[in-house]
Backbone atoms as SQL, in Angstrom:
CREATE TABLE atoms (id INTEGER PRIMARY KEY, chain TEXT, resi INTEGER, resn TEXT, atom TEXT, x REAL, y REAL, z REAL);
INSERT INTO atoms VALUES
  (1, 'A', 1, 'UNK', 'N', 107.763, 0.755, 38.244),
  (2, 'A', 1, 'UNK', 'CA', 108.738, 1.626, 37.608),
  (3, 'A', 1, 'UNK', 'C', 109.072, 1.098, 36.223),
  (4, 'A', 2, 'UNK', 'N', 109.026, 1.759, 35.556),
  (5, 'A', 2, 'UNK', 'CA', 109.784, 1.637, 33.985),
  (6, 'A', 2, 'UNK', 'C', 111.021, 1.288, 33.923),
  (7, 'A', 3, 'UNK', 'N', 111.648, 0.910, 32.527),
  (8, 'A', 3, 'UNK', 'CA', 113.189, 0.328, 32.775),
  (9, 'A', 3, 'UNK', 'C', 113.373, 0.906, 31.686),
  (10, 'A', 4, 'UNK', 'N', 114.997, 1.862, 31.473),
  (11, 'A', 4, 'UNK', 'CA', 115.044, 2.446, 30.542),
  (12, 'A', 4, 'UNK', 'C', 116.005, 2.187, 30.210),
  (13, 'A', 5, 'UNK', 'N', 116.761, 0.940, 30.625),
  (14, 'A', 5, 'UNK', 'CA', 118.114, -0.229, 29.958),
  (15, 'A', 5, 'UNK', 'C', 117.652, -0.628, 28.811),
  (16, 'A', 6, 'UNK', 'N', 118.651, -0.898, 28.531),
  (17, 'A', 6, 'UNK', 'CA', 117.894, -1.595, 27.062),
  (18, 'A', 6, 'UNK', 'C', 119.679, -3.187, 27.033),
  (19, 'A', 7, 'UNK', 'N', 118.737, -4.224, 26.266),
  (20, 'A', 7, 'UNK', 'CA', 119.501, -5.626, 26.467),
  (21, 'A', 7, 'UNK', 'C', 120.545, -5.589, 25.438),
  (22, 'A', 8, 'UNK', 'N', 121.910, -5.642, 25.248),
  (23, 'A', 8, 'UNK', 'CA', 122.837, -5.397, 24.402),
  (24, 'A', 8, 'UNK', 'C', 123.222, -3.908, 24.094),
  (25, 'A', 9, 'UNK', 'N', 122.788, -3.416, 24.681),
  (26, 'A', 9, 'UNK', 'CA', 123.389, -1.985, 24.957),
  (27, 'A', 9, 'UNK', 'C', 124.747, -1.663, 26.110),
  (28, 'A', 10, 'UNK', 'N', 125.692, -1.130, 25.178),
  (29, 'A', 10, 'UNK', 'CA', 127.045, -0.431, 26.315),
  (30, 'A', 10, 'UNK', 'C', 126.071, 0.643, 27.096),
  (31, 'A', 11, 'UNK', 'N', 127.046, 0.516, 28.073),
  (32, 'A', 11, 'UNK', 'CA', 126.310, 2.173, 28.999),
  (33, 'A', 11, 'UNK', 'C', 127.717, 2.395, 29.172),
  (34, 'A', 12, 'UNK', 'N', 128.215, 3.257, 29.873),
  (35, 'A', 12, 'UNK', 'CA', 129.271, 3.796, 30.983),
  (36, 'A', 12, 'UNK', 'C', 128.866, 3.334, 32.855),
  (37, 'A', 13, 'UNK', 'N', 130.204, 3.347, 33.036),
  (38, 'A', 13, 'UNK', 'CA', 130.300, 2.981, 34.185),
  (39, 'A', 13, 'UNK', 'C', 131.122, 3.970, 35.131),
  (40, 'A', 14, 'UNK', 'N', 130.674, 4.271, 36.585),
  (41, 'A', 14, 'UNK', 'CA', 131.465, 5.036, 36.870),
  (42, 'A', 14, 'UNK', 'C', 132.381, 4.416, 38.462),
  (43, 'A', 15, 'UNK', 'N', 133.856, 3.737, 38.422),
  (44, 'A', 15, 'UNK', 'CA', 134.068, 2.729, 39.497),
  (45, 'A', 15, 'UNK', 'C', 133.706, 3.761, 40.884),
  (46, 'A', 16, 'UNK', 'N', 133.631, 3.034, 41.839),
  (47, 'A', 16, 'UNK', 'CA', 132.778, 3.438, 43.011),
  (48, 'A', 16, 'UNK', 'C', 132.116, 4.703, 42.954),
  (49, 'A', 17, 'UNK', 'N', 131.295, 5.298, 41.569),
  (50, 'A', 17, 'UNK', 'CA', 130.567, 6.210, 42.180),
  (51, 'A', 17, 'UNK', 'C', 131.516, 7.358, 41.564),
  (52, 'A', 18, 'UNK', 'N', 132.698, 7.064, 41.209),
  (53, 'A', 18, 'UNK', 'CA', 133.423, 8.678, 41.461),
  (54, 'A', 18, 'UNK', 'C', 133.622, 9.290, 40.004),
  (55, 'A', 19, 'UNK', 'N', 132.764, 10.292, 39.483),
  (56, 'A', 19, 'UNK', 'CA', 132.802, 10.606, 38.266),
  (57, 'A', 19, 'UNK', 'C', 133.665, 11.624, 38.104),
  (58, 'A', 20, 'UNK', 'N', 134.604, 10.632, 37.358),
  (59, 'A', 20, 'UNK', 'CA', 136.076, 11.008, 36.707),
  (60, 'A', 20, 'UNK', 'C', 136.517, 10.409, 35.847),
  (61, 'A', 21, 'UNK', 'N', 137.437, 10.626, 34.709),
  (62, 'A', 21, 'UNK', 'CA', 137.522, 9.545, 33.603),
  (63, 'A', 21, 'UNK', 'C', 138.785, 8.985, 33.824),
  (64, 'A', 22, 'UNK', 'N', 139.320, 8.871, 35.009),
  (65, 'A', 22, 'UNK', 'CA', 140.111, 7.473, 35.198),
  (66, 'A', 22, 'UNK', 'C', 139.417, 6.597, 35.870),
  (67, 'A', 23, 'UNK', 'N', 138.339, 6.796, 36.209),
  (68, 'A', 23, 'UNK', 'CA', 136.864, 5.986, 36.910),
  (69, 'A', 23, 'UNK', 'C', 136.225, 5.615, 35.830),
  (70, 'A', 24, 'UNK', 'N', 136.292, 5.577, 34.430),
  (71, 'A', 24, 'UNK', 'CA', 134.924, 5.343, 33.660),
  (72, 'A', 24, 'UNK', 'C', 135.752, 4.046, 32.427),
  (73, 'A', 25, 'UNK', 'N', 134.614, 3.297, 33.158),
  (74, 'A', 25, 'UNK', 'CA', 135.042, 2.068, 32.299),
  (75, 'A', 25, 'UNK', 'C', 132.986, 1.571, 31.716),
  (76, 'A', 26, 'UNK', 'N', 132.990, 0.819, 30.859),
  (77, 'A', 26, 'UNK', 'CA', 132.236, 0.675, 30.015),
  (78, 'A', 26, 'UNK', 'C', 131.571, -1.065, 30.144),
  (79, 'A', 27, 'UNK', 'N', 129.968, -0.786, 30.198),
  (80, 'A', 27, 'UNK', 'CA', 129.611, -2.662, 30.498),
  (81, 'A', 27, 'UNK', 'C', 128.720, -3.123, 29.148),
  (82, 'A', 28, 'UNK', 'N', 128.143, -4.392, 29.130),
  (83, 'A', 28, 'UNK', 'CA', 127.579, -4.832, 28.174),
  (84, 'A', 28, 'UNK', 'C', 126.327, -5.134, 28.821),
  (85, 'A', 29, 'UNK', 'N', 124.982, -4.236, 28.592),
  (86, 'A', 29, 'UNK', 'CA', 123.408, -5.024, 29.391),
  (87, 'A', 29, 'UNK', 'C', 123.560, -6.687, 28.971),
  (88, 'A', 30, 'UNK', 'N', 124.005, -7.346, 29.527),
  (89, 'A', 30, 'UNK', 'CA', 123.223, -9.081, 28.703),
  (90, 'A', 30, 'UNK', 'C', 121.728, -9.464, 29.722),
  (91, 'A', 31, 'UNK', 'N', 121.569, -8.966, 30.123),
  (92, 'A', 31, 'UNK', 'CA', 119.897, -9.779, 30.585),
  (93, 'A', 31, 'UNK', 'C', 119.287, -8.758, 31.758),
  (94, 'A', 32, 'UNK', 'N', 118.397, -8.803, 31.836),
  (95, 'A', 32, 'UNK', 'CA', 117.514, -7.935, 32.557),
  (96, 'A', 32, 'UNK', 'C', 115.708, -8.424, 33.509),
  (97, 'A', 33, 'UNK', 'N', 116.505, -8.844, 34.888),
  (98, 'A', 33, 'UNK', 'CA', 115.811, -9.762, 35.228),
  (99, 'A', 33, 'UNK', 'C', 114.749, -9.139, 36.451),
  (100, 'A', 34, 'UNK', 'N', 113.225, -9.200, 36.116),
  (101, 'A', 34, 'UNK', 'CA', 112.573, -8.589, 37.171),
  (102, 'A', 34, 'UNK', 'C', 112.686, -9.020, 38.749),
  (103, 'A', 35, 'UNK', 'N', 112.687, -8.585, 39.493),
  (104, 'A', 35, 'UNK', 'CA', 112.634, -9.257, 41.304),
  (105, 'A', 35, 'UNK', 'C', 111.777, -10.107, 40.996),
  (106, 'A', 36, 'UNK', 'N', 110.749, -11.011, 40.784),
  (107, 'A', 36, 'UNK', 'CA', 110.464, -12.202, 41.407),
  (108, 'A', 36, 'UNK', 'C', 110.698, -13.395, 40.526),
  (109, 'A', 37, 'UNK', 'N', 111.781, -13.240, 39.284),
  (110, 'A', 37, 'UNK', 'CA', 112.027, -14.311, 38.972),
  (111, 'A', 37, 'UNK', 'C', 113.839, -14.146, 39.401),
  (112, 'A', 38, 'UNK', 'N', 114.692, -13.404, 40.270),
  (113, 'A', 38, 'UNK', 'CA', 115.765, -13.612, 40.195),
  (114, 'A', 38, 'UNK', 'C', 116.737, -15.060, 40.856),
  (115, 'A', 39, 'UNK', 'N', 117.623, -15.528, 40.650),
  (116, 'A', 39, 'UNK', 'CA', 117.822, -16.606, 41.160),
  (117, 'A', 39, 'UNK', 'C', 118.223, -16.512, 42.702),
  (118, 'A', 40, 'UNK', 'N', 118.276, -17.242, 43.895),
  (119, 'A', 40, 'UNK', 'CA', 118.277, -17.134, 45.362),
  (120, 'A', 40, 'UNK', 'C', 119.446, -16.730, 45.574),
  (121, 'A', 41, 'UNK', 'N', 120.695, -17.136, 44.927),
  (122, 'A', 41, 'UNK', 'CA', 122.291, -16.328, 45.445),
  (123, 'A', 41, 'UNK', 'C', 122.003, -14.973, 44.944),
  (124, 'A', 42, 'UNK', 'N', 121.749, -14.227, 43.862),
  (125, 'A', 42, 'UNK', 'CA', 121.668, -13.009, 44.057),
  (126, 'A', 42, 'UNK', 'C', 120.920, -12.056, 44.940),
  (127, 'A', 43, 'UNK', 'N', 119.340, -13.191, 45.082),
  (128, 'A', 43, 'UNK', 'CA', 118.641, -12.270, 45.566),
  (129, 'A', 43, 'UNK', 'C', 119.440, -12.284, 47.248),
  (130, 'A', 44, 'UNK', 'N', 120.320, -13.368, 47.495),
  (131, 'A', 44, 'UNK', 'CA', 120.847, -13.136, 48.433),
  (132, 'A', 44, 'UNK', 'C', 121.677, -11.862, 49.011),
  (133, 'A', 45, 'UNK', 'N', 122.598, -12.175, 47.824),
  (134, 'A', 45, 'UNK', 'CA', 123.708, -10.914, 47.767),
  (135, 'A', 45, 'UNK', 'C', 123.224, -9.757, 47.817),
  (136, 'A', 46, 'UNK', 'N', 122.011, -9.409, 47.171),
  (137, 'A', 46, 'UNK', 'CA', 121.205, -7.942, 47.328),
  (138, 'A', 46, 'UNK', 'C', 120.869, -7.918, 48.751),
  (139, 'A', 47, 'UNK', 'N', 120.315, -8.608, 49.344),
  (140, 'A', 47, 'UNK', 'CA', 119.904, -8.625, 51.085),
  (141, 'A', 47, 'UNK', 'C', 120.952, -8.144, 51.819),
  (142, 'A', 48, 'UNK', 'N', 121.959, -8.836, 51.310),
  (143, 'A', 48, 'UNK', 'CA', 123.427, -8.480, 52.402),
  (144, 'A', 48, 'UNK', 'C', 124.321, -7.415, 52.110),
  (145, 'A', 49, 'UNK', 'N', 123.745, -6.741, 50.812),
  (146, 'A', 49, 'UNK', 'CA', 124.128, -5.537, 50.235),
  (147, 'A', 49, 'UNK', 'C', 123.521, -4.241, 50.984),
  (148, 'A', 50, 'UNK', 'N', 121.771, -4.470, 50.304),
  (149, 'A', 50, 'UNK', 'CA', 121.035, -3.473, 51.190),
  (150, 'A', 50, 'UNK', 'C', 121.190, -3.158, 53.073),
  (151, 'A', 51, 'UNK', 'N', 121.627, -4.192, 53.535),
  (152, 'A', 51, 'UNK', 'CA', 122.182, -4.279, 54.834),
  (153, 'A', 51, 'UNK', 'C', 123.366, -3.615, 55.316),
  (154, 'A', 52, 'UNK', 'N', 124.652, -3.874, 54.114),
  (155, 'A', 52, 'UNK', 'CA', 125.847, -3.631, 54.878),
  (156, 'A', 52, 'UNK', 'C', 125.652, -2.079, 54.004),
  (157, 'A', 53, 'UNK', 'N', 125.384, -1.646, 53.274),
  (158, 'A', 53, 'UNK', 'CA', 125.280, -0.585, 52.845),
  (159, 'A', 53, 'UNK', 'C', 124.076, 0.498, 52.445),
  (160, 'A', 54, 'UNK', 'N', 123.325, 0.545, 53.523),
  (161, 'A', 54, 'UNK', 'CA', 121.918, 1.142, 53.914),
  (162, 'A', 54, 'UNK', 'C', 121.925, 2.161, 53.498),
  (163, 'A', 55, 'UNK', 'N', 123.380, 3.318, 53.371),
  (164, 'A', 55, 'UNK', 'CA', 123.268, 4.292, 52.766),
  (165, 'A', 55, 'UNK', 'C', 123.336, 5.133, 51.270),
  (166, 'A', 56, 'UNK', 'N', 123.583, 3.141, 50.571),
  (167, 'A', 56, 'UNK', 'CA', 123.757, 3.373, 48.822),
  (168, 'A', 56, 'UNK', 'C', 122.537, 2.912, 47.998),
  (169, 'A', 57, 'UNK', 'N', 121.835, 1.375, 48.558),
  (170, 'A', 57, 'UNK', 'CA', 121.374, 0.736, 48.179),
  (171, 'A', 57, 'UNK', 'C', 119.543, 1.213, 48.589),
  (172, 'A', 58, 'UNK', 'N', 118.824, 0.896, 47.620),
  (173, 'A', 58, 'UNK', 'CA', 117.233, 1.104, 47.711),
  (174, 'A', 58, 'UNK', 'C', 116.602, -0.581, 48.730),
  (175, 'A', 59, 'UNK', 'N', 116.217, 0.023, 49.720),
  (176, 'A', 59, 'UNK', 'CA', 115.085, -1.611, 50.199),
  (177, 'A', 59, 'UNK', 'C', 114.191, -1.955, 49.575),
  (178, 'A', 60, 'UNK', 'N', 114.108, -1.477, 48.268),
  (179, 'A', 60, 'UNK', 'CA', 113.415, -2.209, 46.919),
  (180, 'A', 60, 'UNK', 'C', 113.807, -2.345, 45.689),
  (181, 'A', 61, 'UNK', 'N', 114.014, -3.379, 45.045),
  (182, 'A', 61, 'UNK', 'CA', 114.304, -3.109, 43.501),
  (183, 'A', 61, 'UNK', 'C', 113.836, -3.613, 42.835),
  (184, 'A', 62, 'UNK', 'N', 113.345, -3.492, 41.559),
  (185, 'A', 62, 'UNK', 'CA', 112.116, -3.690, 40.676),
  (186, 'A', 62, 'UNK', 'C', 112.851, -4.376, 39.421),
  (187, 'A', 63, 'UNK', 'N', 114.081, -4.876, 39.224),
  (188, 'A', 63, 'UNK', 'CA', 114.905, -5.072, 38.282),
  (189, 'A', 63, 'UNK', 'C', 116.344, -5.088, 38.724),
  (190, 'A', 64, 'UNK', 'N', 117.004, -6.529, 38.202),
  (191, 'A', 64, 'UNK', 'CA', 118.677, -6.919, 38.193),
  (192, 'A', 64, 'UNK', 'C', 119.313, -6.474, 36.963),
  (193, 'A', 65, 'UNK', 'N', 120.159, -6.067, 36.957),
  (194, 'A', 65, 'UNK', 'CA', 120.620, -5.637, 35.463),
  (195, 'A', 65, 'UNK', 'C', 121.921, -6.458, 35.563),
  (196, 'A', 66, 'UNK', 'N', 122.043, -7.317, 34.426),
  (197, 'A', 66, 'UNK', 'CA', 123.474, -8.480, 34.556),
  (198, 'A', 66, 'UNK', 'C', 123.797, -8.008, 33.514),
  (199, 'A', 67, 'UNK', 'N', 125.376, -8.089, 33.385),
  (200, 'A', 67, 'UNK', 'CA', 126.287, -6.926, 32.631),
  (201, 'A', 67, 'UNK', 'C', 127.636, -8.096, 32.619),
  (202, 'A', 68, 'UNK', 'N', 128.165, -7.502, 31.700),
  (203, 'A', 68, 'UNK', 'CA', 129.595, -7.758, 30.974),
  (204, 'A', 68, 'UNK', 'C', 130.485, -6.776, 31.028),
  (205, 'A', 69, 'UNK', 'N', 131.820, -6.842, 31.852),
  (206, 'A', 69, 'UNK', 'CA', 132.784, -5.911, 31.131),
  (207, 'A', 69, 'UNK', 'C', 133.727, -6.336, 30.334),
  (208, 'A', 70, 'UNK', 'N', 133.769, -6.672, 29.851),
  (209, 'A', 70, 'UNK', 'CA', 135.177, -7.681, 29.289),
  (210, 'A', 70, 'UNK', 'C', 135.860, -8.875, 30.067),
  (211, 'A', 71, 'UNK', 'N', 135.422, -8.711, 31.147),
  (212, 'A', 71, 'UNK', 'CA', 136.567, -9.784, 32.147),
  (213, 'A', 71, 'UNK', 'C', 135.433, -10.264, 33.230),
  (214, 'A', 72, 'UNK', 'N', 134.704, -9.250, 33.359),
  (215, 'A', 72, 'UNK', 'CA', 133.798, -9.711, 34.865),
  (216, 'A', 72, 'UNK', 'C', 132.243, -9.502, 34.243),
  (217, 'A', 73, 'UNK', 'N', 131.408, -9.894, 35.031),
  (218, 'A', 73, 'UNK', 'CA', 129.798, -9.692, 35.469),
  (219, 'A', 73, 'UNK', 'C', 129.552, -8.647, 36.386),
  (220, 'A', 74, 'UNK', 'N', 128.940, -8.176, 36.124),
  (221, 'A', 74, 'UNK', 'CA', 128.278, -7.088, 37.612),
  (222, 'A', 74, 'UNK', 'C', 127.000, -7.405, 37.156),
  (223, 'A', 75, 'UNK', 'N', 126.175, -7.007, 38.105),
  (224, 'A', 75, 'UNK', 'CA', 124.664, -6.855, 38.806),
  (225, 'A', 75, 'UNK', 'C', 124.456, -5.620, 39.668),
  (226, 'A', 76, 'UNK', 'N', 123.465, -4.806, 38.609),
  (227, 'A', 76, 'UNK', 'CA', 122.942, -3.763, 39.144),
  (228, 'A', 76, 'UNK', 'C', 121.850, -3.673, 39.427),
  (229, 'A', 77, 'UNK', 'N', 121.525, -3.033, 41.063),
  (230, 'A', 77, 'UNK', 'CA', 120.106, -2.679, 41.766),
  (231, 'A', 77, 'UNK', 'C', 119.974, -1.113, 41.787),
  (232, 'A', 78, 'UNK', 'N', 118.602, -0.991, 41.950),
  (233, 'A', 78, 'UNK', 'CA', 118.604, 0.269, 42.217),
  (234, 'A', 78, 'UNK', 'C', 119.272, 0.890, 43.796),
  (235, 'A', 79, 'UNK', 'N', 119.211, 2.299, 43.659),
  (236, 'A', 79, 'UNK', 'CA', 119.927, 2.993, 44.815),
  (237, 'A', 79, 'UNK', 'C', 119.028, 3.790, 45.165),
  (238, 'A', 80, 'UNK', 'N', 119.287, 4.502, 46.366),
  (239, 'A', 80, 'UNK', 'CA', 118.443, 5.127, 46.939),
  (240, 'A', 80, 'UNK', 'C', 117.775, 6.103, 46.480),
  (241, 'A', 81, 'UNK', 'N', 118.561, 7.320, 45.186),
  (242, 'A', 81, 'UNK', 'CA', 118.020, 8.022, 44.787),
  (243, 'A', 81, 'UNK', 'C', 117.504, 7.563, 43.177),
  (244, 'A', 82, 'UNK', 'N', 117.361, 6.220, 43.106),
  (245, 'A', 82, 'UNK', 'CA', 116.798, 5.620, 41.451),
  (246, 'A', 82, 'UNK', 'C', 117.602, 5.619, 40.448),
  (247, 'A', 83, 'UNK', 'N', 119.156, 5.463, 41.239),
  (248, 'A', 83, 'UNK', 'CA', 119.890, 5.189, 39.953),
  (249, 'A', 83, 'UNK', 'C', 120.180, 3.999, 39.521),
  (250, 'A', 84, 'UNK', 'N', 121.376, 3.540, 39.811),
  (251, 'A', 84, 'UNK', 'CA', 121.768, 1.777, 39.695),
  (252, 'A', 84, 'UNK', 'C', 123.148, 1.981, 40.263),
  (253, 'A', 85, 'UNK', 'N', 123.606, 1.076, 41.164),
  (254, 'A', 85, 'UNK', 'CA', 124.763, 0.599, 41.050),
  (255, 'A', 85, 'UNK', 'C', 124.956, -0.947, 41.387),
  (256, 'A', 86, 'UNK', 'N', 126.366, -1.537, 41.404),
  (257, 'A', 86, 'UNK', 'CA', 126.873, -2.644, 40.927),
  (258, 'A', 86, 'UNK', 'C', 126.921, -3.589, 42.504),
  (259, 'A', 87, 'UNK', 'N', 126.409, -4.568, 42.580),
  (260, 'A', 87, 'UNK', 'CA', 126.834, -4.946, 44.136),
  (261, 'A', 87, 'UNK', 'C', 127.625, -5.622, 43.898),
  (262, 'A', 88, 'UNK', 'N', 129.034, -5.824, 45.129),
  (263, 'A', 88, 'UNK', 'CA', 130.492, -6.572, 45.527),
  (264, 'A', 88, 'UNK', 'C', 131.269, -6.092, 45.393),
  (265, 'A', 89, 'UNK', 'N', 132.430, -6.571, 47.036),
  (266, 'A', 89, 'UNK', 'CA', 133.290, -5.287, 46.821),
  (267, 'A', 89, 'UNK', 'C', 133.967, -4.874, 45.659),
  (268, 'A', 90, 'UNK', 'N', 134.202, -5.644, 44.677),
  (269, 'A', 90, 'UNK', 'CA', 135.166, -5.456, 44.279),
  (270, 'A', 90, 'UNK', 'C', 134.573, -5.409, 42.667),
  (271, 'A', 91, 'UNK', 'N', 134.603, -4.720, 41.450),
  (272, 'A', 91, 'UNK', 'CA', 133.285, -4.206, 40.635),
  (273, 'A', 91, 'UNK', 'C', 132.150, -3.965, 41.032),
  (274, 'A', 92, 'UNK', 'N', 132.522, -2.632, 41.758),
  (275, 'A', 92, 'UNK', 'CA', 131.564, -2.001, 41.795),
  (276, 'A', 92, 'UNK', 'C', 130.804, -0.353, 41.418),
  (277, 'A', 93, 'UNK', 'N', 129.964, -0.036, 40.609),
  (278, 'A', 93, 'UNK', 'CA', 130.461, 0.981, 40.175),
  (279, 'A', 93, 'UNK', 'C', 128.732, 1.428, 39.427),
  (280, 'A', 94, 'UNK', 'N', 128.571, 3.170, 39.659),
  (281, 'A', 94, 'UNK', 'CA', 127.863, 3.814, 39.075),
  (282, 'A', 94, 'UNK', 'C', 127.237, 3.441, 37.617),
  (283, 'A', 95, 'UNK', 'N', 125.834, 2.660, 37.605),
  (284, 'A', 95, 'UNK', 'CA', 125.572, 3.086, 35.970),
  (285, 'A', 95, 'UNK', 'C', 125.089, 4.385, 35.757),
  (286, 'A', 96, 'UNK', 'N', 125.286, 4.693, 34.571),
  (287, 'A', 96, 'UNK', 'CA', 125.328, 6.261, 33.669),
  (288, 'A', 96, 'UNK', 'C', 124.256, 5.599, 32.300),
  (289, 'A', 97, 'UNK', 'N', 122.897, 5.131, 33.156),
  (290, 'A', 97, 'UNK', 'CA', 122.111, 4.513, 32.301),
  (291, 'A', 97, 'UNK', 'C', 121.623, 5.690, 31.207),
  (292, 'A', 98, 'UNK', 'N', 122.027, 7.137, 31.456),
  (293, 'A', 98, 'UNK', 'CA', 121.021, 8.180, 30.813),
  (294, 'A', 98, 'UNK', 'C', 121.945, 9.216, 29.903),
  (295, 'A', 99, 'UNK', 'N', 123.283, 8.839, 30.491),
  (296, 'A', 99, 'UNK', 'CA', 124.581, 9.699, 29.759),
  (297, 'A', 99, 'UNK', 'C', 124.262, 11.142, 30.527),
  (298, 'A', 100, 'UNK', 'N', 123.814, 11.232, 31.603),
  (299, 'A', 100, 'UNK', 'CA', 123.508, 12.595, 32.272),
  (300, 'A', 100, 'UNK', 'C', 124.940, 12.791, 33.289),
  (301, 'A', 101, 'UNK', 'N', 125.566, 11.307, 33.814),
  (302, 'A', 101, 'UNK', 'CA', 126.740, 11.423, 34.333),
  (303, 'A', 101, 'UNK', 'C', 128.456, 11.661, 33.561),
  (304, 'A', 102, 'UNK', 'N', 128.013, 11.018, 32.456),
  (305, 'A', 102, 'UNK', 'CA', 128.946, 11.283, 31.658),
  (306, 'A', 102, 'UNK', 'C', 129.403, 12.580, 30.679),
  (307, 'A', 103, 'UNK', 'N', 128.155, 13.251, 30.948),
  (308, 'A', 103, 'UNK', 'CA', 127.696, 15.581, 30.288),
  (309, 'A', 103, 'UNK', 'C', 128.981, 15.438, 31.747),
  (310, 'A', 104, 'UNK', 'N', 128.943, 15.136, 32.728),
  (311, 'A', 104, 'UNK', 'CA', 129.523, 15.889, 34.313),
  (312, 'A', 104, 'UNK', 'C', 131.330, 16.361, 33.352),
  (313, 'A', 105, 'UNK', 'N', 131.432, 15.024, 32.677),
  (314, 'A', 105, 'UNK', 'CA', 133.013, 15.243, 32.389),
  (315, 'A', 105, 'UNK', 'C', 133.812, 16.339, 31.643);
C-alpha cells in the first residue's frame, strides 16, 4: 500500500471517530515508521489493540504514523476500512489524512 502522510504535515483529527467540530483537534506527522522496523512496545500495543478492538482496527498494518498534538503522541494504524486511527484509551481519534472528513462539517 502507498502512504499518502506526508512527515511534518498537520492533518485533522477527529476524537473517537465522531465527526463534529467539538471533536476536531489537530496533530503534527513527526515520523513514519514501516511494520518491520517498529519498536516491540508498540508493536505490542497494536496486538492488544487489534484484539480488544477487532471491530476498529485492520489485522494488518503496513505503517505507524507517530504524531504530536501539542501535549501528547499518538500512533496511528490502519483500520478496517483503510483509514487510520490512534491506539489508547485515552487519545484516541480519527485521522482525516485526505480532508474528505473534514468537507462532512
Amino acid at each position: 500500500m502507498n502512504i499518502e502522510i506526508e512527515i511534518g504535515k498537520s492533518y485533522n483529527v477527529f476524537d473517537d471517530g465522531k465527526i463534529s467540530k467539538s471533536r476536531l483537534y489537530q496533530v503534527k506527522v513527526t515520523e513514519i515508521v514501516p511494520f518491520n522496523e517498529i519498536d516491540d512496545d508498540t508493536l505490542e500495543q497494536w496486538k492488544n489493540e487489534v484484539n480488544d478492538c477487532d471491530w476498529l482496527y485492520a489485522t494488518e498494518t503496513d505503517f505507524f504514523i507517530k504524531t504530536w498534538n501539542g501535549a501528547d503522541t499518538e500512533t496511528f494504524v490502519r483500520t478496517k476500512n483503510n483509514g487510520w486511527f490512534s491506539m489508547g484509551f485515552m487519545c484516541s481519534g480519527r485521522l482525516d489524512f485526505d480532508g474528505s472528513l473534514s468537507n462532512l462539517l
